[in-house]
C-alpha positions in Angstrom: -10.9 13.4 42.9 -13.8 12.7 40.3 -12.8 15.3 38.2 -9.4 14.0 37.9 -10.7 11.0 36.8 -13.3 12.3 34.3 -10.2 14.1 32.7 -8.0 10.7 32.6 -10.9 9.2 31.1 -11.5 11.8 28.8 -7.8 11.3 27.8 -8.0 7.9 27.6 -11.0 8.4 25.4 -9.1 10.8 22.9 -6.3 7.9 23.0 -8.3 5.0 21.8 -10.5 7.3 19.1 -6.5 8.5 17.5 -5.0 4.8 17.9 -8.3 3.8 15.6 -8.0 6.9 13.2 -4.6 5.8 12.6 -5.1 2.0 12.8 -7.8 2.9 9.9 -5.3 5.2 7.9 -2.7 2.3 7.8 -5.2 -0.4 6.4 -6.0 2.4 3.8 -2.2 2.5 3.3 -1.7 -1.3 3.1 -4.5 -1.1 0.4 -2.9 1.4 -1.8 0.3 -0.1 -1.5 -1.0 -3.6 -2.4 -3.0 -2.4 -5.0 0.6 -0.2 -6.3 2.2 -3.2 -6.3 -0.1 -5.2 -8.0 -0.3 -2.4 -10.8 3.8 -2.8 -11.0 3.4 -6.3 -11.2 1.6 -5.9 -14.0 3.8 -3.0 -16.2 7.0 -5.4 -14.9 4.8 -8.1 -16.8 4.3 -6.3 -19.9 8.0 -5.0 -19.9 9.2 -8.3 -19.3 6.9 -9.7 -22.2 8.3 -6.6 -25.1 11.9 -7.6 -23.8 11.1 -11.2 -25.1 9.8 -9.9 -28.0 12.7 -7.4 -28.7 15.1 -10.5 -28.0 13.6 -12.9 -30.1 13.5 -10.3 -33.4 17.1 -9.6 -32.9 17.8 -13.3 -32.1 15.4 -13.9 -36.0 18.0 -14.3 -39.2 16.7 -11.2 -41.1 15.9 -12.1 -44.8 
């Protein structure tokens, strides 16, 4: 009977160390994908701003 629970306990122990592995891997996700979208926030930024720009010269009377 001991040795069945030293294996559920060594199960349980490979359960929790893969749960924190993978609870790890998705916090590195969630910081790539914030940073992502904080870097697409930016280019949609610039876009947006050259847009402007491109309206406003075709909007100017040319001379």
């Amino acid at each position: 009977m001991a040795q069945a629970g030293a294996t559920l306990q060594n199960y349980n122990n490979d359960l929790v160390r893969c749960i924190e592995e993978l609870r790890e891997k998705r916090e590195e996700l969630n910081r790539s994908v914030a940073a992502d979208e904080e870097e697409k926030g930016a280019q949609d930024s610039v876009s947006q701003r050259r847009e402007s720009v491109n309206l406003q010269k075709k909007k100017a009377p040319s001379a």
